[in-house]
C-alpha positions in Angstrom: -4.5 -12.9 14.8 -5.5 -15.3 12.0 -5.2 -18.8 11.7 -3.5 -19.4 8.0 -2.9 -22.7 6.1 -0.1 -22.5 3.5 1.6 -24.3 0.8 5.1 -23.5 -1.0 4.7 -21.7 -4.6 6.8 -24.5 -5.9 7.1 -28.1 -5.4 8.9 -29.6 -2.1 12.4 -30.2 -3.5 13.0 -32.4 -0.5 11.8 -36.1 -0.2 8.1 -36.1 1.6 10.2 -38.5 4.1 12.1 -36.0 5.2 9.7 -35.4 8.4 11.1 -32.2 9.6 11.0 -30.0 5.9 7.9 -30.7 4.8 4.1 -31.9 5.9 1.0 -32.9 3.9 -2.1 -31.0 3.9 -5.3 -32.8 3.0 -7.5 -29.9 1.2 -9.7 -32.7 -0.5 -8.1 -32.7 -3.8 -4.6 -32.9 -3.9 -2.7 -33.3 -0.4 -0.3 -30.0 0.0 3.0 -29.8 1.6 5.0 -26.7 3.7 8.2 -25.7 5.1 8.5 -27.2 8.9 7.5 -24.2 11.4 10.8 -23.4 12.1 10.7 -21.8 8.8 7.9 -20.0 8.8 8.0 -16.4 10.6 5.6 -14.7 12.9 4.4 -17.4 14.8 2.5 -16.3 17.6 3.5 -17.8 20.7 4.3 -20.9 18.8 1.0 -22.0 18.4 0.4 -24.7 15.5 -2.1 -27.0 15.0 0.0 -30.1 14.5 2.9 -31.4 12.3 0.7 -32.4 9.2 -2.0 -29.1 9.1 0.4 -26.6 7.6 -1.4 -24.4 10.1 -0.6 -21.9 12.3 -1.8 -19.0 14.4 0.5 -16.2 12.7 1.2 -12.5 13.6 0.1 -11.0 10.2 0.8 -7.2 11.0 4.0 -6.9 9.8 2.8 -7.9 6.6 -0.4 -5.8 6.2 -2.6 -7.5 8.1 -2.8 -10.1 4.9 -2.4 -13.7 4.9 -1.2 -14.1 1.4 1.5 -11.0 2.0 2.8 -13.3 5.3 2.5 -16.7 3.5 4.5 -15.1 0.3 7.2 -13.6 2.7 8.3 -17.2 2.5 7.6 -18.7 -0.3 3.6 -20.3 0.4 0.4 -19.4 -0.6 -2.2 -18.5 1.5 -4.9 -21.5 0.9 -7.3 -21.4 4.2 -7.8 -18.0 6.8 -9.9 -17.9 10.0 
């Protein structure tokens, strides 16, 4: 299953302090920010890669085998896929 970085479609509306709602994502321009894991669906078997990645090993069948169809089902955009 891939391995998907995301970032919301909007801006955080909750302070970056706020440790459980959002963490940064340094993509070498901007840092991005996500939704904590328990948002996000599909996880397989829990695996992330850490608090601050924004990364995840997701189930993506349910949405078409895409990345930016799972990452949309909540809001993100798809910005890295292995």
């Amino acid at each position: 299953e891939p391995l998907s970085t995301t970032a919301p479609t909007e801006p955080p509306t909750l302070p970056m302090e706020n440790a459980g709602t959002h963490a940064p994502v340094d993509t070498g321009n901007e840092p991005l920010t996500c939704q904590a894991y328990g948002q996000w669906p599909s996880i397989d078997g829990g695996v992330t890669c850490g608090a601050s990645s924004c990364r995840a090993l997701v189930l993506t069948e349910p949405y078409g085998n895409r990345c930016d169809k799972y990452c949309e089902s909540f809001g993100h955009v798809c910005v890295a896929a292995a």
